[in-house]
C-alpha positions as CSV (number, residue, x, y, z in Angstrom):
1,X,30.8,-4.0,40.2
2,X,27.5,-2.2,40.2
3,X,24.4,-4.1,38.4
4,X,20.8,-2.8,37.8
5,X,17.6,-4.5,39.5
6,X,18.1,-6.9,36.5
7,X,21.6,-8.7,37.5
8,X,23.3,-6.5,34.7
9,X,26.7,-4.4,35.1
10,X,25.4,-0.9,34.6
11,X,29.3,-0.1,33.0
12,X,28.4,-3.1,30.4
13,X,24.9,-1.5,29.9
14,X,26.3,2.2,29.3
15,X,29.2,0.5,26.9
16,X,26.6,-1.1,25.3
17,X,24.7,1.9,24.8
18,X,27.6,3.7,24.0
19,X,28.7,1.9,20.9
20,X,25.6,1.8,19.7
21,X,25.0,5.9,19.3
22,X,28.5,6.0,17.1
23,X,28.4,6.7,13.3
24,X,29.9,3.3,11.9
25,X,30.4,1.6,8.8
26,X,27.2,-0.9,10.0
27,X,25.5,1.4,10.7
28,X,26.0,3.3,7.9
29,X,24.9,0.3,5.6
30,X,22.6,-1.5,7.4
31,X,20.2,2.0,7.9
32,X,20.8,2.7,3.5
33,X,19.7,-0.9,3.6
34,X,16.4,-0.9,5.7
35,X,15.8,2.7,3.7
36,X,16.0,0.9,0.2
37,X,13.8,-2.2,2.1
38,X,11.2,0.1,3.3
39,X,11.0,2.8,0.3
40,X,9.7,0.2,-1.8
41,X,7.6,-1.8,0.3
42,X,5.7,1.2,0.7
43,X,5.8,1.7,-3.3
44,X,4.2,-1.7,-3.6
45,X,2.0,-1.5,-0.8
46,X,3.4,-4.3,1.2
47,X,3.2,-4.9,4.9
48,X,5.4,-8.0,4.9
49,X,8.2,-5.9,3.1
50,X,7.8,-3.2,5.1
51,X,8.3,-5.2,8.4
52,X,11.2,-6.6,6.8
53,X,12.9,-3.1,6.8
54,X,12.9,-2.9,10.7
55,X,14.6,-6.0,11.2
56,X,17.9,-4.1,9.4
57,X,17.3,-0.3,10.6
58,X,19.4,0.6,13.6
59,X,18.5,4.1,14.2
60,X,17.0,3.3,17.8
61,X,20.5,2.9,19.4
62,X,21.4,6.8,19.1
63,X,18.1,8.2,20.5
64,X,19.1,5.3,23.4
65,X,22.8,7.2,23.5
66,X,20.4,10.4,23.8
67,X,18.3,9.0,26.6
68,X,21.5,7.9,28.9
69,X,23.7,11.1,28.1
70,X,20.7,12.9,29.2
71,X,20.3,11.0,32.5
72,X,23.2,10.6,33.5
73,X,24.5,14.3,32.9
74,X,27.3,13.2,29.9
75,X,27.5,15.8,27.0
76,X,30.2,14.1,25.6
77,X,27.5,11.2,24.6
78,X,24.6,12.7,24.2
79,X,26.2,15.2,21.5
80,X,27.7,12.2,20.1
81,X,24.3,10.0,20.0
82,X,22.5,13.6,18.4
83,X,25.2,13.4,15.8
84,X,24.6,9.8,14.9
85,X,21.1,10.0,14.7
86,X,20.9,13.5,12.4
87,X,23.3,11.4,10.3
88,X,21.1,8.4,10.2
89,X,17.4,10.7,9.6
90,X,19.4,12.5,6.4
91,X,21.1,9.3,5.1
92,X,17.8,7.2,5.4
93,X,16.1,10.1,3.7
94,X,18.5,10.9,0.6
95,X,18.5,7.2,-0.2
96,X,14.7,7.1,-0.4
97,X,14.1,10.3,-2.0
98,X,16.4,9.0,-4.7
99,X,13.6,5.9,-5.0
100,X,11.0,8.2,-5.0
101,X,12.4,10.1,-7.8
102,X,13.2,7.2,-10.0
103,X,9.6,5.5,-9.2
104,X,7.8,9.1,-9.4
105,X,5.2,7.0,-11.4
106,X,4.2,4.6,-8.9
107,X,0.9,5.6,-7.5
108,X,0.2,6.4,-3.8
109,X,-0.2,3.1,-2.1
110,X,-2.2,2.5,1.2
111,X,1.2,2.0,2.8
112,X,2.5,5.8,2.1
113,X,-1.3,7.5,2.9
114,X,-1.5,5.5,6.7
115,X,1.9,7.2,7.9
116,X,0.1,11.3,6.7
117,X,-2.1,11.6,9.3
118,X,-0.3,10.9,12.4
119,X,-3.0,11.2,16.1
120,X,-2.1,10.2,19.6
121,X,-3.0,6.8,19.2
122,X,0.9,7.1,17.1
123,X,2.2,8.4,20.1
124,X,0.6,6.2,22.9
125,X,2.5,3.4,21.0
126,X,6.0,5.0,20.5
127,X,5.8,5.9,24.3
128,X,5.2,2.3,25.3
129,X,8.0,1.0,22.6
130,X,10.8,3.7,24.0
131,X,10.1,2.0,27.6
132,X,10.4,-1.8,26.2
133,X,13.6,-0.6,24.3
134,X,15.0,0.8,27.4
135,X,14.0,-2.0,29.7
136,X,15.5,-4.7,27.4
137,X,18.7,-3.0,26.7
138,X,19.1,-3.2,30.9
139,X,17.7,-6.9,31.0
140,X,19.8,-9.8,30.7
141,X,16.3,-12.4,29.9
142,X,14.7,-9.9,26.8
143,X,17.0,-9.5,23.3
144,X,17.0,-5.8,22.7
145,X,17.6,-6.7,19.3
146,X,14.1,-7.9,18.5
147,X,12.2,-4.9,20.8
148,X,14.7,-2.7,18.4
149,X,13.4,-4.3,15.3
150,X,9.6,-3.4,16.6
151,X,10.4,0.3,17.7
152,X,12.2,0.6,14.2
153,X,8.2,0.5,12.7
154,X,8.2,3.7,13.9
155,X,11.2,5.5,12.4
156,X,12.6,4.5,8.9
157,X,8.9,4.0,7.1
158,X,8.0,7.5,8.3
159,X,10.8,8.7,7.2
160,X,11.2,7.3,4.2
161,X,7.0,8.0,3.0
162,X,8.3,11.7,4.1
163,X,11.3,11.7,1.2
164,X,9.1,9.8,-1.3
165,X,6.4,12.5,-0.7
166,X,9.1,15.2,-1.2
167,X,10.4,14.0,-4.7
168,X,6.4,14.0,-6.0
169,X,6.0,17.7,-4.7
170,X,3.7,17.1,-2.2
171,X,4.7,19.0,0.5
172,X,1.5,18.9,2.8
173,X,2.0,15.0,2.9
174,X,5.1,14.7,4.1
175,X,5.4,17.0,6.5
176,X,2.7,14.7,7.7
177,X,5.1,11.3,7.7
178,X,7.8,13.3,9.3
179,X,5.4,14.7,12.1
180,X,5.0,11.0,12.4
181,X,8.5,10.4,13.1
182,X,9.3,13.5,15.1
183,X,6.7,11.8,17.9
184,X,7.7,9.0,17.8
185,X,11.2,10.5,18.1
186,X,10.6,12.2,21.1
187,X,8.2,9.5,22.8
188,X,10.9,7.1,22.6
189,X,13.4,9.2,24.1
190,X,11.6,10.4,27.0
191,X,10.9,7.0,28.0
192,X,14.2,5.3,27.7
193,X,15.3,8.3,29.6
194,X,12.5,7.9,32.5
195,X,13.3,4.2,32.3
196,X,16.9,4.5,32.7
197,X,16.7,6.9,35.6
198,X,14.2,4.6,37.4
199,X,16.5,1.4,36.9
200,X,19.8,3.8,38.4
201,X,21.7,4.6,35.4
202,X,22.5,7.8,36.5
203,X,25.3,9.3,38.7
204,X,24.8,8.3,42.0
205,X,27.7,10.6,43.5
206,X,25.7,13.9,43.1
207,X,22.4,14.8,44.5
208,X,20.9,16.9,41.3
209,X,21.9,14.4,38.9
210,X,20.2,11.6,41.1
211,X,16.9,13.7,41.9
212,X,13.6,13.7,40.1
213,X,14.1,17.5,39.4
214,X,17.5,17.3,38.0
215,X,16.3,14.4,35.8
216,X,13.5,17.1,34.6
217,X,15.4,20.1,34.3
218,X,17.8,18.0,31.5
219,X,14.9,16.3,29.7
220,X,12.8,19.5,29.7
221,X,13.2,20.3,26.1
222,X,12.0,16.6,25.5
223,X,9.1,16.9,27.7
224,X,7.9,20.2,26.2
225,X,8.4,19.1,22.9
226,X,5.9,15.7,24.0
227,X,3.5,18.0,25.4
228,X,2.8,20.2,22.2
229,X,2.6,16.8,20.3
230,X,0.4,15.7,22.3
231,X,-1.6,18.6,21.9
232,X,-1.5,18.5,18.3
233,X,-2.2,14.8,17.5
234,X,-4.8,14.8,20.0
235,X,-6.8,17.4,18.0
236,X,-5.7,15.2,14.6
237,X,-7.1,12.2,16.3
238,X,-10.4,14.2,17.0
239,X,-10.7,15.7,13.8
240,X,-10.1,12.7,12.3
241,X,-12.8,10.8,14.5
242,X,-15.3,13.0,13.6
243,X,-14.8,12.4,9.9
244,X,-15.0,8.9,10.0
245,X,-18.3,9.3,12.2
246,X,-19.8,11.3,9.5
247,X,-18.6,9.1,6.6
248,X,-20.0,6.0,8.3
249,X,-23.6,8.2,9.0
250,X,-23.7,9.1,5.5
251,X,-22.8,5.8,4.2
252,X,-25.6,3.9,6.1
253,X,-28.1,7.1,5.2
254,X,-27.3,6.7,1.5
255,X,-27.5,2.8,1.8
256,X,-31.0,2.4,3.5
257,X,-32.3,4.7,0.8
258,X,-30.8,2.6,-2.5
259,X,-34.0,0.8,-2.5
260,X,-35.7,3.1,-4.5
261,X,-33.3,2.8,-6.9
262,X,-33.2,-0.9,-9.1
263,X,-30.3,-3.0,-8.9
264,X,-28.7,-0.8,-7.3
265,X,-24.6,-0.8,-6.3
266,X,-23.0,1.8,-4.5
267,X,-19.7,2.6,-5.5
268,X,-17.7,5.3,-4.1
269,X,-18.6,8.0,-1.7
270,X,-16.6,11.5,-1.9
271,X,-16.9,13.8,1.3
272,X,-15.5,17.4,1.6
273,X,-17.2,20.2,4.0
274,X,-16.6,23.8,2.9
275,X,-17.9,26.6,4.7
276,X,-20.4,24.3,6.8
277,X,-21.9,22.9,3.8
278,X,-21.3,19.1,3.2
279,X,-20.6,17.9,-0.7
280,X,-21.1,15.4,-1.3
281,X,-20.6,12.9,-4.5
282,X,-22.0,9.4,-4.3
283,X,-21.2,6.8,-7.5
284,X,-23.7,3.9,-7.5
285,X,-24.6,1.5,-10.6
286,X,-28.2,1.0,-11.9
287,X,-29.9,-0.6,-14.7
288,X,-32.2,2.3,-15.0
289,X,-31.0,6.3,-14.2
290,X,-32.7,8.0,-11.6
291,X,-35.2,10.9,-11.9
292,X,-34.3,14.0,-10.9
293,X,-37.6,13.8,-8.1
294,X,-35.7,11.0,-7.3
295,X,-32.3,12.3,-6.3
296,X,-33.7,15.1,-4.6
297,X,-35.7,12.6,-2.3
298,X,-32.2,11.5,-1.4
299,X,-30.7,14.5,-0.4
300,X,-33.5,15.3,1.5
301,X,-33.3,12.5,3.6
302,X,-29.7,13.0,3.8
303,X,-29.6,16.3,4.9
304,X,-32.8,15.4,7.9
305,X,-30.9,12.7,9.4
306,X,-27.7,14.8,9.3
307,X,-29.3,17.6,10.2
308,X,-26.4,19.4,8.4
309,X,-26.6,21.6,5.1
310,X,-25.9,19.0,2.1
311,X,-25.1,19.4,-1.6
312,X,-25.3,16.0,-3.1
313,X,-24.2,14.9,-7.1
314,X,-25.4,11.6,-8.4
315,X,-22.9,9.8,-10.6
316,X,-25.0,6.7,-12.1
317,X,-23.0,4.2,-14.0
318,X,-25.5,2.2,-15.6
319,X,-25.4,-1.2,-15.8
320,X,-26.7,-4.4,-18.2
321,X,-27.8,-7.7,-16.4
322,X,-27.7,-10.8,-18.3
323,X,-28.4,-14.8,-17.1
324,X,-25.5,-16.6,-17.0
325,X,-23.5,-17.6,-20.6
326,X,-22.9,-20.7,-21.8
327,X,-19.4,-20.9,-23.8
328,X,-19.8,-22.0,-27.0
329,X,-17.9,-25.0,-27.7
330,X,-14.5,-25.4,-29.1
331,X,-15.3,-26.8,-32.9
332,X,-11.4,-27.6,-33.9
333,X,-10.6,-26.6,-37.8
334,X,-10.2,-30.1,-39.8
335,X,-6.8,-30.9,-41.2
336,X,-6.9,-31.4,-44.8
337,X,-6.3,-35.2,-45.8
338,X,-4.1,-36.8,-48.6
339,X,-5.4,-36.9,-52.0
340,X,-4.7,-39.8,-53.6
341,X,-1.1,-40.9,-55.8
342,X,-2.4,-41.8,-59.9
343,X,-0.5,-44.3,-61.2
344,X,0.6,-45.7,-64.3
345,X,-1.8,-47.8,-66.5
346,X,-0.3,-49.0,-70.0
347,X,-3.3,-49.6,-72.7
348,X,-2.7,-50.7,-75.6
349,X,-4.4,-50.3,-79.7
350,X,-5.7,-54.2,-81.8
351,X,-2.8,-53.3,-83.9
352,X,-0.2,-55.8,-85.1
353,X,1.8,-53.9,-82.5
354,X,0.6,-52.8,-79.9
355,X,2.1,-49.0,-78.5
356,X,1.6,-48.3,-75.1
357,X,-0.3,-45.2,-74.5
358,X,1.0,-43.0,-72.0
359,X,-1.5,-41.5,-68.8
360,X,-1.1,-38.4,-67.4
361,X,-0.2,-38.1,-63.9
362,X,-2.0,-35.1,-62.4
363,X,-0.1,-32.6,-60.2
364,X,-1.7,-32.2,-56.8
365,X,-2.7,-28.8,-55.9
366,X,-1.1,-27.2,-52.9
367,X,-3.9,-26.8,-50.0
368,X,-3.7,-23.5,-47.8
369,X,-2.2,-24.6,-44.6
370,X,-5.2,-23.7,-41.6
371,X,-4.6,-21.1,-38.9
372,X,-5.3,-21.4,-35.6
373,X,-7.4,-18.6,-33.9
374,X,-8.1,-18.6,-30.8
375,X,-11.9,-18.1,-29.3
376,X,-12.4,-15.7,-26.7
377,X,-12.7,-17.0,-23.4
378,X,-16.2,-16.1,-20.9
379,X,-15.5,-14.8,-17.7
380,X,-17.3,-12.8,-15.2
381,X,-15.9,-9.9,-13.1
382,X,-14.7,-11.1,-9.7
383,X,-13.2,-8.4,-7.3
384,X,-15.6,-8.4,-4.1
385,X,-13.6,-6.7,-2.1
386,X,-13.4,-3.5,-4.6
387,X,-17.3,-4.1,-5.7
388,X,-16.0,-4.1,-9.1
389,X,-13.3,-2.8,-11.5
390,X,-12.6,0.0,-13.9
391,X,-12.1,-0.3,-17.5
392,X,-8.8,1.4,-18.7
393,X,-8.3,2.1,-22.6
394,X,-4.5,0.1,-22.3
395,X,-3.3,-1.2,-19.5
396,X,-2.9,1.2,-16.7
397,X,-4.1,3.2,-18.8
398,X,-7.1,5.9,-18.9
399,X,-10.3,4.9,-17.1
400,X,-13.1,4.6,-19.4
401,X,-15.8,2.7,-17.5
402,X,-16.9,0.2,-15.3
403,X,-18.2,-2.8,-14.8
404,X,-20.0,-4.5,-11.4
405,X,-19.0,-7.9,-9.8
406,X,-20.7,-10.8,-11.6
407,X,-20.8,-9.0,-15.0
408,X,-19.9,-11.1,-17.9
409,X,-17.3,-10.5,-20.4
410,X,-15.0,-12.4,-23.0
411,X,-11.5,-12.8,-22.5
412,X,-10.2,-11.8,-26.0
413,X,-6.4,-12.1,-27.5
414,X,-3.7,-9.4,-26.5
415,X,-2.0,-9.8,-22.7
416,X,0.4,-7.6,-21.0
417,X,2.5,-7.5,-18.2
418,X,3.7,-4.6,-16.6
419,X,5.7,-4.5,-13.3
420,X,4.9,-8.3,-12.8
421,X,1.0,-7.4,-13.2
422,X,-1.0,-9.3,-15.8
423,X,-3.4,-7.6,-17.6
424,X,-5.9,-8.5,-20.2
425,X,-7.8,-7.2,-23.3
426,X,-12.0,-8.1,-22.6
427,X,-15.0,-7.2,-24.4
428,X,-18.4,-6.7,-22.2
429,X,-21.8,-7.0,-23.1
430,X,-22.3,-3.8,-24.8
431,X,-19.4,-4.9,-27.1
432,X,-16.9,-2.3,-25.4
433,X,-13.2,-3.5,-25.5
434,X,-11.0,-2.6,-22.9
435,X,-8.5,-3.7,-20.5
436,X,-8.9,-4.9,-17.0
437,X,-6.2,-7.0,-14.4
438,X,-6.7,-10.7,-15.3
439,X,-7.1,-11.2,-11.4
440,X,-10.5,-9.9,-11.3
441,X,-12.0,-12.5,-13.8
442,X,-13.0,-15.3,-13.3
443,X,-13.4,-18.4,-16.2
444,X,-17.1,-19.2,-16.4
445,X,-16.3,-23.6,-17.1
């Protein structure tokens, strides 16, 4: 029987290969199932559950059907493989744009933006996972399974941030997430297929089929396809270079020149170029607002180092800093003690008989049972990695100010929980009440 360079029986291989491009009832389930896994990791903007997905997605056995049929010249399974996987991009699509639609209020996580903006770095990576794929199927020492469950990073989540970004209307976005996929779509294939033909699966009986141009004439749709990807993420990667170049320039301009301004934070930083002209809008808290003289200083300096033409608005959030609070102490409300029971004392009259007289027993007087209420608790704003947090009128609500790390606040009464997030009613120094997640505070003992 014929083997490969690795010991295996190339027949075994291809029947290998071969069941695994067919629509099937696993398939079928386990592909709805990493969809369902992966649509809502990226909802709650977790990595963990998102790895989870590949370990169940099987789409990467028919763009391996693909590869082989194209090597080794059979239509029969490569049409059968193209079937499969069409089948297994629309199913793992409906089932997430169903999630989407029933989550539409979920915001954007981190998860769903990082799969938009695909560059060639995306496609360097898919090209090296389509080899390992194809060179562990054919090895007898590597489980294909687990260089599957790797490769599988690359097709379900973009697929499914594509459907989620379909059922919100935004269009531009996901045809972002499914560029995503459509490289790494075609980088996989044309490396299983190159590493196929390399290791012999291919039919050794007739010259074309076994020569480097007959292996490129049937794999030069795939190839040309790679090419304009390449072209296209390369200038994505570019582009985005050069913006985060210019975010970090302007970052490290704005933040040498905070000095002039007192206690000051910087927040956020907003970039958009229009016509040449950079806008900018930077977000910082001070205990004192800037002068107009001030913030023209800024831009100035700005605009010299950049060398660029720059139109800069100041948002100040101003600020209150206090020394640290001590809590005042618990004072517990005293529970009312027992009054004491009268009792009966007989007195009697110098008559010849004497008549007991009678007392009076009092009736005691029902006492107002105490109520507990409970004292606010201090607490400071911890959330260093954010520099802060927002203040929201109910929780998740409307944002209605902010407040820096360290700031002090009391923890009042009311608590909520919404999707397993704990949120809490404060009050800050300038007696504003508001809600913020309990996470960020810290108890000041």
């Amino acid at each position: 029987m014929t083997t490969n360079n690795n010991g295996n029986s190339i027949y075994d291989v291809r029947q290998i290969i071969s069941d695994g491009a067919s629509i099937s009832r696993s398939f079928i389930i386990m592909n709805a199932l990493a969809s369902i896994v992966a649509s809502y990791g990226l909802l709650v903007d977790s990595t963990a559950v998102v790895i989870g997905a590949m370990v169940i997605a099987t789409l990467l056995g028919p763009i391996t059907g693909i590869a082989l049929g194209l090597v080794d010249g059979d239509n029969q399974l490569f049409r059968r493989a193209m079937i499969s996987e069409v089948f297994g991009v629309v199913l793992v699509m409906a089932v997430a744009f169903l999630i989407g639609k029933i989550h539409a209020d979920i915001p954007l996580s981190r998860e769903i933006l990082a799969r938009t903006s695909p560059n060639i770095l995306d496609l360097i990576i898919a090209l090296a996972g389509g080899a390992a794929g194809a060179y562990a199927i054919a090895s007898p020492r590597i489980s294909a399974g687990l260089v599957g469950v790797a490769i599988a990073t690359a097709l379900v989540p973009p697929l499914a941030t594509s459907s989620i970004l379909l059922a919100r209307g935004e269009t531009g976005l996901a045809m972002g997430a499914f560029l995503l996929f459509l490289a790494n779509f075609v980088a996989i294939q044309v490396t299983s297929s190159l590493v196929l033909w390399l290791l012999g699966y291919h039919k050794i009986t007739r010259y074309e089929a076994n020569s480097a141009n007959g292996f490129l004439r049937r794999n030069i749709l795939s190839i040309v396809m790679l090419v304009i990807l390449t072209v296209v993420l390369g200038i994505n990667f570019s582009n985005t270079l050069e913006k985060q170049i210019l975010s970090t320039q302007i970052r490290q301009i704005i933040t040498d020149n905070l000095s002039m301004f007192p206690d000051a934070q910087l927040v956020e930083i907003t970039i958009n170029e229009e016509d040449s002209v950079i806008d900018l809008q930077v977000t910082i808290r001070t205990s004192r607002t800037p002068t107009y003289a001030e913030v023209v200083v800024l831009q100035k300096e700005i605009a010299t180092h950049l060398q660029r033409t720059v139109a800069l608005k100041l948002i100040d959030v101003p600020t209150v800093k206090l020394d640290p609070l001590i809590p005042p102490t618990f004072t517990p409300t005293p529970l009312p003690q027992p009054s004491a029971t009268p009792t009966y004392t007989p007195t009697s009259t110098l008559t010849n008989t004497p008549t007991p007289t009678l007392t009076s027993t009092p009736t005691n007087t029902p006492t107002a049972t105490p109520t507990f209420t409970p004292t606010p608790v201090s607490a400071v704003i911890d959330n260093f990695e954010g520099e802060g947090v927002v203040l929201r009128d109910k929780p998740g609500g409307v944002i209605i100010g902010t407040l820096p790390n360290t700031a002090p606040v009391l923890i009042l009464y009311q608590r909520e929980i919404i999707d397993g997030v704990e949120w809490v009613e404060i009050q800050d120094v300038l007696l504003r009440k508001s809600w913020v997640l309990y996470k960020y505070l810290k108890i000041v003992r």
